[in-house]
Backbone as CSV, one residue per row, in Angstrom:
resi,resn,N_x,N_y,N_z,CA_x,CA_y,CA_z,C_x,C_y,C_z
1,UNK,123.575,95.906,99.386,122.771,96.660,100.301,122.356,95.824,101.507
2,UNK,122.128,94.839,101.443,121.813,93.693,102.402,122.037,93.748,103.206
3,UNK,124.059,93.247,102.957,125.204,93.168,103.858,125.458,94.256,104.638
4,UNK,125.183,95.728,104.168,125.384,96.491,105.076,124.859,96.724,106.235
5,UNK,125.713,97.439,107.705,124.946,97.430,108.405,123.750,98.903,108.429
6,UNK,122.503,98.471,108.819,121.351,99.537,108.807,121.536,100.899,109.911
7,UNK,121.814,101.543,109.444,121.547,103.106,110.098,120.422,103.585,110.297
8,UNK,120.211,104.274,111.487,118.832,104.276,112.116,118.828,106.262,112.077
9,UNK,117.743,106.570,112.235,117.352,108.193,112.338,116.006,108.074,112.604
10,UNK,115.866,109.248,113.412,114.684,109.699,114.217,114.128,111.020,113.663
11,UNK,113.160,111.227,113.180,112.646,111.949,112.589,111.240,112.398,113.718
12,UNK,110.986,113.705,113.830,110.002,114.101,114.607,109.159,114.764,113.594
13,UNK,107.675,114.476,114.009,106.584,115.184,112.786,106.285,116.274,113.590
14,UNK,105.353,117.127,112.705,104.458,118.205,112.869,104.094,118.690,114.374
15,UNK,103.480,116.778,115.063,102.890,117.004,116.035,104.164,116.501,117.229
16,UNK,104.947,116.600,117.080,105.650,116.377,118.230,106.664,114.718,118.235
17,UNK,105.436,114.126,117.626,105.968,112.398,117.792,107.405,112.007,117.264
18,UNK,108.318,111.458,118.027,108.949,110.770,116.754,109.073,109.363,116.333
19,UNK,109.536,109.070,115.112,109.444,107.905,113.945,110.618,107.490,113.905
20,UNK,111.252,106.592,114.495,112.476,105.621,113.804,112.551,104.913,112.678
21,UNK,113.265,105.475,112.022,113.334,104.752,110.368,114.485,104.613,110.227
22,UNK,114.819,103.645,109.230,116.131,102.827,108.900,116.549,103.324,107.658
23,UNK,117.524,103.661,107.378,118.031,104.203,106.136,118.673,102.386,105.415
24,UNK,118.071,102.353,104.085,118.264,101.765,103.582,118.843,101.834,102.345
25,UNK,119.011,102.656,102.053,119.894,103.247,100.743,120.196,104.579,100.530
26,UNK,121.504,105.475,99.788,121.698,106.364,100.052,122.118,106.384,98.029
27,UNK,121.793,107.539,97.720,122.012,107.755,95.938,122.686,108.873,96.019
28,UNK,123.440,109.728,94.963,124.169,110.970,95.116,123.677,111.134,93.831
29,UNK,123.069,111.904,92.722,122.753,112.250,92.030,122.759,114.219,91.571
30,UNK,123.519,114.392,90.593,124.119,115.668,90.182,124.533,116.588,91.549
31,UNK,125.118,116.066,92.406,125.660,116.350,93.510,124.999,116.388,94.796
32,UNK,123.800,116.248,94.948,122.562,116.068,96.013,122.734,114.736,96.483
33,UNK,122.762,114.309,97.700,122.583,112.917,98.117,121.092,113.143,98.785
34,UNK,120.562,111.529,98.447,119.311,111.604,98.401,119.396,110.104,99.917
35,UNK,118.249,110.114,100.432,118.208,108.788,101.468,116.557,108.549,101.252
36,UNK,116.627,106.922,100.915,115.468,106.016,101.307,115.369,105.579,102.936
37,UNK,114.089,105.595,103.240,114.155,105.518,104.838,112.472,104.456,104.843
38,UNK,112.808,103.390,105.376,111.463,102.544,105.613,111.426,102.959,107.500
39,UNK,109.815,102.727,107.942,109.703,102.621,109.436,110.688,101.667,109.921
40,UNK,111.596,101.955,111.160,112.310,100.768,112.022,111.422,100.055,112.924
41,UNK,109.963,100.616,113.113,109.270,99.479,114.035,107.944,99.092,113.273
42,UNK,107.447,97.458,112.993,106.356,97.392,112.264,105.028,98.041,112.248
43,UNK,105.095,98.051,113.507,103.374,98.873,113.507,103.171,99.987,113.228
44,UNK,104.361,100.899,112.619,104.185,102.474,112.029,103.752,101.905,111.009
45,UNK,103.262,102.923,110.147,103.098,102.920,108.575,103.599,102.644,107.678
46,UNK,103.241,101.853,106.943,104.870,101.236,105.632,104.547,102.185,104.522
47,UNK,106.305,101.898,104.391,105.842,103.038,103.616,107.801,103.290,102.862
48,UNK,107.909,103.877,101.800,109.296,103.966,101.536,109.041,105.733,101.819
49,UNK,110.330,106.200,102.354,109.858,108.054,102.480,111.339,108.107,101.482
50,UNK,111.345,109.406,100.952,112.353,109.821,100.324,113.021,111.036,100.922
51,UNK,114.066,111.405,101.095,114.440,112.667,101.363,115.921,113.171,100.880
52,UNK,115.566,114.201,100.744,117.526,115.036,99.898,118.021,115.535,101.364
53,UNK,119.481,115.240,101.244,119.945,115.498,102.529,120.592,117.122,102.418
54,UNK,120.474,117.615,102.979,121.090,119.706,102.781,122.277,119.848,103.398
55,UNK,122.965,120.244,103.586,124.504,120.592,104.222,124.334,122.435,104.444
56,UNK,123.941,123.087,105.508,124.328,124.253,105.893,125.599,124.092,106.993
57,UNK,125.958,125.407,106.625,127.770,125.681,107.709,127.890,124.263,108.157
58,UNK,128.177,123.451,107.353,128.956,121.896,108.027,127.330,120.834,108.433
59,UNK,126.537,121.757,109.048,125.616,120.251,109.936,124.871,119.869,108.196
60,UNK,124.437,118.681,108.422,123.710,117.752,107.873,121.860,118.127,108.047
61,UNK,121.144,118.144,107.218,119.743,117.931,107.534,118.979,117.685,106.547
62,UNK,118.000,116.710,106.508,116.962,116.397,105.577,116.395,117.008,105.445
63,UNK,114.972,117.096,104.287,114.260,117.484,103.924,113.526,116.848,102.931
64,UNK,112.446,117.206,102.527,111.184,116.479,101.680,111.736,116.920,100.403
65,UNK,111.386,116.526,98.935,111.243,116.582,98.121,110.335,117.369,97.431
66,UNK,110.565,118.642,97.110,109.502,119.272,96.977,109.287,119.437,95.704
67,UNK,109.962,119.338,94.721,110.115,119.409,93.138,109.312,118.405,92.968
68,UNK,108.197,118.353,92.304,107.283,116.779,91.200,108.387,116.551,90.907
69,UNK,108.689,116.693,90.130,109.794,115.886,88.379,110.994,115.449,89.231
70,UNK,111.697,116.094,90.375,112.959,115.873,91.048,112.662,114.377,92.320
71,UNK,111.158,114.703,92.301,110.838,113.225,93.196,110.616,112.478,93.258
72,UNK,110.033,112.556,91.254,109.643,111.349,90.336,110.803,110.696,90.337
73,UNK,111.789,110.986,89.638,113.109,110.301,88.780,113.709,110.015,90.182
74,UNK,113.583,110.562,91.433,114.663,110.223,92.262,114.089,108.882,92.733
75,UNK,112.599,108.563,93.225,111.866,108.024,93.800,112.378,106.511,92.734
76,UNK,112.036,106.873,91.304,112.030,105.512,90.691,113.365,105.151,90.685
77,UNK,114.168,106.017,90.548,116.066,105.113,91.215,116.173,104.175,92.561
78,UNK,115.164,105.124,93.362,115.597,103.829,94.460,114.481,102.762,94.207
79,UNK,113.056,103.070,93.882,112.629,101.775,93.668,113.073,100.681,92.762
80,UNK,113.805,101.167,91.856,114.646,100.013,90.980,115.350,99.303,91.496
81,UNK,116.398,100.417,92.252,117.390,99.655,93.341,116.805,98.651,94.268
82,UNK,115.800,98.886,95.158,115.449,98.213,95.874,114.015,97.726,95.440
83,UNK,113.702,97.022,94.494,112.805,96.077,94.029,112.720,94.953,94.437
84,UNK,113.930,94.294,94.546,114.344,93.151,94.838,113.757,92.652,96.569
85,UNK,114.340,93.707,97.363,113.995,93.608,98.532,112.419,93.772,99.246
86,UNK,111.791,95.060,98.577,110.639,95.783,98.609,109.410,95.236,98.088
87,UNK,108.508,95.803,98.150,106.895,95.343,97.358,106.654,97.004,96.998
88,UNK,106.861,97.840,96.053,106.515,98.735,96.306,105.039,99.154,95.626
89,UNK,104.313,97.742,94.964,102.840,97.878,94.782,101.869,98.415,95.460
């Protein structure tokens, strides 16, 4: 995961702003691909975000995790994965 190079995405909130975050890992689990995304600039909020990626007619788009139980088990795959790198205390 290291070695790879980091992919960047821009995510816009509620209020308009947007957030550059770095995709740092990507999981595929019972056919859903899932993406870990930390802030790309320090002074945002730290923070690991999770999101399942959706596929309508061809485009690509994220979304939140809205299932408890589906955000538990997904959440602790990538924190396992990325323990090493992370503090996620």
């Amino acid at each position: 995961m290291q070695d790879k190079e980091c992919e960047m995405l821009t995510l816009t909130d509620e209020e308009g702003k947007e957030h550059e975050l770095l995709i740092v890992d990507k999981i595929v689990v019972n056919g859903t691909e899932y993406l870990a995304l930390v802030p790309a600039v320090e002074c945002e909020e730290d923070g690991l975000y999770i999101y399942k990626v959706i596929v309508e007619d061809g485009e690509e788009y994220i979304e939140p995790i809205e299932d408890d139980k589906e955000f538990e088990e997904i959440s602790e795959t990538f924190e396992d994965r990325l323990s090493e790198i992370y503090d996620f205390e």
